[in-house]
C-alpha positions as CSV (number, residue, x, y, z in Angstrom):
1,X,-13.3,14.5,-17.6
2,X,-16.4,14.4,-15.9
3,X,-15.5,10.7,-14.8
4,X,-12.5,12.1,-13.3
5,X,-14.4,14.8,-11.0
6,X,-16.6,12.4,-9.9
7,X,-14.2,10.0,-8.7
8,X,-12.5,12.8,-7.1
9,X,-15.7,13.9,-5.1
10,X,-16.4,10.4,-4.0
11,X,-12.8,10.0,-2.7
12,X,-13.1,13.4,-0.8
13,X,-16.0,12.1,0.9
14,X,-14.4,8.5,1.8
15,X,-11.2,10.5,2.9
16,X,-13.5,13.5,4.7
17,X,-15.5,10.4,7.1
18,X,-12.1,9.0,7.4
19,X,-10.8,12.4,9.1
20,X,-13.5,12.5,11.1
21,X,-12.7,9.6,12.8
22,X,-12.1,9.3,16.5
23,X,-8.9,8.1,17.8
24,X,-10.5,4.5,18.7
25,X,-12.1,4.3,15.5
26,X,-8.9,5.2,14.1
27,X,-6.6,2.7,16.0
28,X,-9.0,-0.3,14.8
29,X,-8.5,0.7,11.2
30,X,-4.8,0.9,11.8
31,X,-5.0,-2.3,13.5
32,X,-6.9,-3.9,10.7
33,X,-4.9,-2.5,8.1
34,X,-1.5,-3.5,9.4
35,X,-2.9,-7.3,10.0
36,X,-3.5,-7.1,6.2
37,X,-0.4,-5.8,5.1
38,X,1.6,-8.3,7.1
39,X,-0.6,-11.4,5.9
40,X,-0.2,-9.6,1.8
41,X,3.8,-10.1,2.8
42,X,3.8,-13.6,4.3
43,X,1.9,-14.6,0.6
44,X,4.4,-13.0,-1.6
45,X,7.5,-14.6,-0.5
46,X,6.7,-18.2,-1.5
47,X,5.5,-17.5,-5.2
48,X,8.7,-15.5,-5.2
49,X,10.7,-18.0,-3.7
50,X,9.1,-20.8,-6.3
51,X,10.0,-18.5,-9.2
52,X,13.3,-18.0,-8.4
53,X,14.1,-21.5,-7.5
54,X,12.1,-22.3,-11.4
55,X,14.8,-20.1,-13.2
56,X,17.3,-21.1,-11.3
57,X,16.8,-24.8,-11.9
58,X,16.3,-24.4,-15.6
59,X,19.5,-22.0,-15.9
60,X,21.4,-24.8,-14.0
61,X,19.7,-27.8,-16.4
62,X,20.9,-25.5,-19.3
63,X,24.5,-25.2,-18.1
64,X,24.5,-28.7,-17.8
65,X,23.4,-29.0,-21.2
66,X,25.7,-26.9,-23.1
67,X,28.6,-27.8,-21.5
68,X,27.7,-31.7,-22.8
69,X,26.9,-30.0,-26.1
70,X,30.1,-28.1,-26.2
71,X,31.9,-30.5,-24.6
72,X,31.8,-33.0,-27.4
């Protein structure tokens, strides 16, 4: 419990000199923070794209196969 209030307390005082910001200080953050969201988004779609392409190659290899196996 005592963990938890202090975690609380430091995030009040990282939120409390983020309000105080001024509206410079505050656009460069924004700026900063959108540039790293859109480079997080770029990065995800190609694992995803890999995985998906991965499952989808070894569903199609397994049609493949049991149609030959049922086949016969």
């Amino acid at each position: 419990m005592r963990l938890t209030i202090a975690e609380l307390k430091k995030e009040y005082e990282a939120n409390k000199s983020l309000a105080s910001l001024s509206a410079e200080e505050a656009s460069a953050v924004r700026q900063l923070l959108t540039s790293e969201v859109s480079v997080l988004k770029r990065r995800s779609y190609v694992p995803d794209f890999l995985i998906n392409l991965g499952v989808g190659a070894l569903f199609f290899f397994l049609g493949i196969m049991a149609n030959q196996y049922l086949g016969k």
